[in-house]
C-alpha positions in Angstrom: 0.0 0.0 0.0 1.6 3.1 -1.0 2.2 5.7 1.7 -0.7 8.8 1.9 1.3 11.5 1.7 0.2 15.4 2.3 -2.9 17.1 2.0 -4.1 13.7 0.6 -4.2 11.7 3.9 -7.1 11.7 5.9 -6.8 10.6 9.8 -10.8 10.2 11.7 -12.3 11.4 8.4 -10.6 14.7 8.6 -7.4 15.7 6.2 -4.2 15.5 8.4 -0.7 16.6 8.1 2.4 14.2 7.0 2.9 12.3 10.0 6.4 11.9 11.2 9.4 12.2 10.1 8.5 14.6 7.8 9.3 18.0 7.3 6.5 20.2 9.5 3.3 21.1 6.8 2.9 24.8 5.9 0.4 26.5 7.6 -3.2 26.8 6.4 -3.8 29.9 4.2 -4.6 32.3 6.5 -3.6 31.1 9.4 -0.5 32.8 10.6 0.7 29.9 14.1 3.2 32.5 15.4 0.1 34.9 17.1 -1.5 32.1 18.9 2.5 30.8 19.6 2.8 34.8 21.1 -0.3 33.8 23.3 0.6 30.9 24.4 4.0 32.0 25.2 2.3 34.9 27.4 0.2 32.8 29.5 2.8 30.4 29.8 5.6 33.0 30.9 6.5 34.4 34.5 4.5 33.3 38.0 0.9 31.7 37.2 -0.6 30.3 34.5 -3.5 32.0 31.8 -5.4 29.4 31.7 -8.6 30.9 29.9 -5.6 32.1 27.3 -5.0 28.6 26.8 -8.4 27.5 26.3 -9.2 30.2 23.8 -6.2 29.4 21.8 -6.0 25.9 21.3 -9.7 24.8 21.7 -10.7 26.6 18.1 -8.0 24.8 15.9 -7.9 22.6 13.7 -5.2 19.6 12.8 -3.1 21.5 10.6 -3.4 24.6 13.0 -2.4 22.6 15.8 0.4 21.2 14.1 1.6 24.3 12.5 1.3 26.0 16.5 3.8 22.8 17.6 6.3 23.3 15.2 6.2 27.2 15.6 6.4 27.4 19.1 9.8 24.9 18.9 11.0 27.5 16.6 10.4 30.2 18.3 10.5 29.4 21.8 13.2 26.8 22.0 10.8 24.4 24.3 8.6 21.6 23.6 4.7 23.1 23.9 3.3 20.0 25.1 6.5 19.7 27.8 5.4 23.7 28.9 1.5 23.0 29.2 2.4 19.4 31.6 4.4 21.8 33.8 2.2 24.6 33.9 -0.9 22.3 34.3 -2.3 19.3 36.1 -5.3 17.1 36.0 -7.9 16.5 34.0 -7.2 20.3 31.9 -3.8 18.9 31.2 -5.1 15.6 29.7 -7.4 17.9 27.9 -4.9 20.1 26.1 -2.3 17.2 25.2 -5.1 15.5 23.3 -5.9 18.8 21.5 -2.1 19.4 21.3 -0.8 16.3 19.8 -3.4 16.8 16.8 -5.6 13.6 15.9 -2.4 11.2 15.1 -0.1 11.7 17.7 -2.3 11.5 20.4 -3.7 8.2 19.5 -0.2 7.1 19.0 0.1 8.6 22.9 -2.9 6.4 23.4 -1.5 3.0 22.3 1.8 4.0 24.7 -0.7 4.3 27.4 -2.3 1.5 26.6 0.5 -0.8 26.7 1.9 0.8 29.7 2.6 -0.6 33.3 0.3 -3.3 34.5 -2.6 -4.5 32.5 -3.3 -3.3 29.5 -6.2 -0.6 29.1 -8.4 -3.0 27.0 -11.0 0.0 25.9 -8.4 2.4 24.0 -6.9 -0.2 22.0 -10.3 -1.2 20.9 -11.6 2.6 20.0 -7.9 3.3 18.8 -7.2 0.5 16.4 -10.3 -1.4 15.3 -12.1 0.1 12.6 -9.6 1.9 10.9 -8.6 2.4 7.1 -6.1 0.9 5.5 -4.4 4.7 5.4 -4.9 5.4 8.8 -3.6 2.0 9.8 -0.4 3.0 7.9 -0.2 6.8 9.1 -0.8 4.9 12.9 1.8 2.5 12.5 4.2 5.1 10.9 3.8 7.6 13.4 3.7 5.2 16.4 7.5 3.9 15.0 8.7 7.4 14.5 7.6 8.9 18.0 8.4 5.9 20.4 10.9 4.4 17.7 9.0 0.7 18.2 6.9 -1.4 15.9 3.2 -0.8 16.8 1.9 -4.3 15.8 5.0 -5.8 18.5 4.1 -3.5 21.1 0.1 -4.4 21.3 0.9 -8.2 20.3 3.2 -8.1 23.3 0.0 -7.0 25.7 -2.2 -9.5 24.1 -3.1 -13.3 23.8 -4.0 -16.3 22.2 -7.2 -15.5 19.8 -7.5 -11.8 21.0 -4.1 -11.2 20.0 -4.4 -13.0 16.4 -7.8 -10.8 15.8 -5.7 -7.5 16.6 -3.1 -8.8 14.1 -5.3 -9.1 11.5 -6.4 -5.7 12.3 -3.4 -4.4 12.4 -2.5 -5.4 8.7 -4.3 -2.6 6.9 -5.8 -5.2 4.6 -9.5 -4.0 4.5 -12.3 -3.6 2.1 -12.4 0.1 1.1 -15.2 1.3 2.6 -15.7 3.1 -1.3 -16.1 0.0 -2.8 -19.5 -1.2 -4.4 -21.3 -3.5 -2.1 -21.8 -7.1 -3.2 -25.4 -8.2 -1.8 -24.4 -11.7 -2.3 -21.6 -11.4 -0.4 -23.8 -9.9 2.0 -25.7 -13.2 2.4 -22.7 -15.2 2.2 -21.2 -13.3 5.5 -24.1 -13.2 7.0 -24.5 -17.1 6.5 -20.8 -17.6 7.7 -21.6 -16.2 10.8 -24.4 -17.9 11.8 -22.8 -20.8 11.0 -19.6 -20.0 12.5 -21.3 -19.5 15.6 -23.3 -22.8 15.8 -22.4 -26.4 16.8 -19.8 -27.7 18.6 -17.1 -25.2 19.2 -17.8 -21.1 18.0 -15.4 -20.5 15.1 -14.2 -17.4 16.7 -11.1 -16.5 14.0 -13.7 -17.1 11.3 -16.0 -14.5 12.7 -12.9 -11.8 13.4 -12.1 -12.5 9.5 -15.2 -11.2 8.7 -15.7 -8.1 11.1 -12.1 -7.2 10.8 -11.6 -7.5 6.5 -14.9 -5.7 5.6 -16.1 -2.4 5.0 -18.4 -0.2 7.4 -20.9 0.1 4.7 -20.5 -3.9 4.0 -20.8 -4.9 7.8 -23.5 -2.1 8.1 -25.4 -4.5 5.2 -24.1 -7.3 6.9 -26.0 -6.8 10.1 -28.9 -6.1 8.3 -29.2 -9.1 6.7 -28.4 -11.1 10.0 -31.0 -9.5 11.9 -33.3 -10.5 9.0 -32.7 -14.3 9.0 -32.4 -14.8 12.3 -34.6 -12.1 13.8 -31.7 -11.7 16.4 -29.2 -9.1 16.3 -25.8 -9.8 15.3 -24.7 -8.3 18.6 -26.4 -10.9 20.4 -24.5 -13.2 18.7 -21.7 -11.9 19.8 -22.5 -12.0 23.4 -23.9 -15.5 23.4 -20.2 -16.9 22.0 -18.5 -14.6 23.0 -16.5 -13.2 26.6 -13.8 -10.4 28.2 -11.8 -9.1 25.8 -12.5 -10.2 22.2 -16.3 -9.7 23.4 -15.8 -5.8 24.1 -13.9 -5.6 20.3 -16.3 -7.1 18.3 -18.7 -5.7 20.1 -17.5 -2.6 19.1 -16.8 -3.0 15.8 -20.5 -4.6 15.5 -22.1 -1.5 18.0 -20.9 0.4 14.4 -22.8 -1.7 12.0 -25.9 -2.0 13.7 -28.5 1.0 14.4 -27.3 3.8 11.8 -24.4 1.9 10.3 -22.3 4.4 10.5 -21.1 4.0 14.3 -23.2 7.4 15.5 -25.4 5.6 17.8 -22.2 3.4 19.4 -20.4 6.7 19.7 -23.2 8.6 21.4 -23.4 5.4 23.6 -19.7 5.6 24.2 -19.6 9.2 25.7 -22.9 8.5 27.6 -21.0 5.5 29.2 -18.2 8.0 30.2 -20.3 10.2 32.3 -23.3 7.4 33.8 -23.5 5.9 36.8 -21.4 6.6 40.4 -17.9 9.0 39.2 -17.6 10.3 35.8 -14.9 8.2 34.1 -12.7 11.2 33.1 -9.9 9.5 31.0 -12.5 7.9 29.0 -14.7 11.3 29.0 -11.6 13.0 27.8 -10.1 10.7 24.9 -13.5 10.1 23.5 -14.3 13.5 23.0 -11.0 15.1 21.9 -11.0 12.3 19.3 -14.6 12.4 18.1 -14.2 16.5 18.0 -11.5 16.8 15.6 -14.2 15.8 12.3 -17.0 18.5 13.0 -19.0 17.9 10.1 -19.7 14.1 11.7 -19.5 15.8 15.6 -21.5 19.0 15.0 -24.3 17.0 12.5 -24.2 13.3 13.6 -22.9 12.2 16.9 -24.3 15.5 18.4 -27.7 15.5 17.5 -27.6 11.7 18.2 -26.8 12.2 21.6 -29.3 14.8 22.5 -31.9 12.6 20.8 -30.4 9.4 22.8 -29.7 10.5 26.1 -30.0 14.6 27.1 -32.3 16.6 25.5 -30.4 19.7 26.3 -27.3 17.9 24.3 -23.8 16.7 25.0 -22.4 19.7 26.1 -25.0 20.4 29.0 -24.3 17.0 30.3 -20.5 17.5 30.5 -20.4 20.4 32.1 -22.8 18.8 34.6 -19.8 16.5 35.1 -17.0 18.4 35.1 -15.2 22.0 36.8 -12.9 24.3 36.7 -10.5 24.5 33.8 -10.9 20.8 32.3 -14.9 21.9 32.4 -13.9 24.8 30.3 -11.5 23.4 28.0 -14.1 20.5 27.4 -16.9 22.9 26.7 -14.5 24.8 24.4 -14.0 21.5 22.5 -17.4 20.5 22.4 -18.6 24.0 21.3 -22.3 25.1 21.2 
């Protein structure tokens, strides 16, 4: 698979800059990164931290913004930004801006590292971070992981992983699956559908059969796929998936199936997703925070999908209500700021 390169590659359905090691992208027209660097530098500089400087500075942008305010404030400053926002913040806020501050790429690379760090692995963010992905963003992932950390991706998550859960992230680490452009085959349709009712009967569940087919095919395949399950069997496919399945490889395919069922487009299991962050006794914050920094950075899907989906779902005065409900201070702020109206 040749390499995306540029203004060509596209990262969570929004156009990225080169990842790693190349040469830093020009800024967008119009954008000139040295004022918001000046702004930064300025509530960064002397006793105290600006935080509402901060917020109002680094919430707005965009991927190649961020990344244009990155390499610019090296330049110019002579100091890592993310290194100067972890001193001069704490908490929750500073989670908040190094996801907005490592742009789209980088900070799911960060998320893999954190993943695989210490004991146990974190089960959830290799399952939002690596299932479901294009074949391009497998190889900007896998590209960008190696130059940052300077280790191979697929040896680091195969390391925290085992027997047939492992295998299935293999395979999904490949970057080997249908395009999600490419014309559906309704017979193919049946003949998944088929293979995984049958995969999933008699003595013994065929689980590697069943990871072939979630892993190697298209959203809007698997989105037909579903459909066509749920119409021979008048079950669910997700129901088959808890009935054969448990722990780990349960939770992935779940997800991946969560995607193809209700709107097919993974709105509903993303709504679901930041609902399940904020629900129940404690808001989990991590979760809170990496789902929406990486759901924010494609508005057009954020502002007119997962949005309205939520309100509609869950809170009829909408995402943004809820999460400051949950939140305070400067992480409420910065989150709000993300979020938007």
């Amino acid at each position: 698979m040749a390499p995306p390169t540029g203004a060509s590659a596209f990262y969570l359905g929004v156009p990225i800059p080169p990842p790693p090691p190349n040469m830093p992208a020009p800024p967008p027209p119009g954008y000139n990164p040295a004022q918001d660097v000046e702004r930064i530098r300025k509530a960064t500089k002397g006793f105290g931290t600006d935080e509402g400087a901060l917020i109002a500075t680094l919430a707005p942008l965009d991927a190649y913004q961020v990344d244009a305010v990155r390499h610019t404030f090296k330049a110019s400053v002579g100091k890592d930004l993310l290194h100067v926002l972890e001193k001069e913040t704490s908490g929750w806020f500073e989670a908040a801006l190094r996801a907005k501050v490592l742009g789209p790429v980088l900070y799911d690379c960060w998320l893999i590292h954190r993943a695989c760090q210490g004991a146990g692995t974190h089960e959830d963010l290799l399952n939002e971070v690596i299932l479901g992905r294009t074949n391009s963003e497998m190889y900007i992932l896998k590209q960008a992981y190696q130059a940052t950390y300077g280790k191979n991706m697929e040896k680091v998550v195969e390391d925290e992983l085992s027997f047939k859960t492992k295998r299935m992230f293999v395979m999904a680490m490949q970057g080997v699956r249908q395009e999600d452009n490419a014309p559906i085959d309704p017979q193919q349709v049946e003949n998944d559908a088929a293979a995984l009712h049958q995969a999933a009967r008699g003595a013994g569940t065929d689980e590697i059969a069943i990871c072939g087919i979630l892993i190697q095919r298209s959203n809007p395949h698997l989105a037909a796929v579903a459909q066509a399950y749920h119409r021979h069997h008048r079950k669910p496919l997700s129901h088959m998936i808890d009935s054969e399945f448990s722990g780990h490889m349960k939770d992935a395919l779940r997800y991946i199936v969560d995607g193809a069922e209700n709107d097919g487009q993974g709105v509903t299991r993303d709504a679901r997703l930041l609902e399940d962050s904020m629900k129940g006794m404690g808001t989990k914050d991590e979760r809170l925070v990496y789902r929406v920094a990486r759901m924010h950075w494609n508005k057009p899907r954020f502002e007119g999908q997962i949005k309205p989906a939520y309100a509609q779902l869950f809170h009829k005065k909408g995402l943004k209500h809820r999460v400051e409900g949950e939140t305070s201070g400067d992480y409420k702020r910065m989150l709000s700021a993300m979020i938007g109206s």
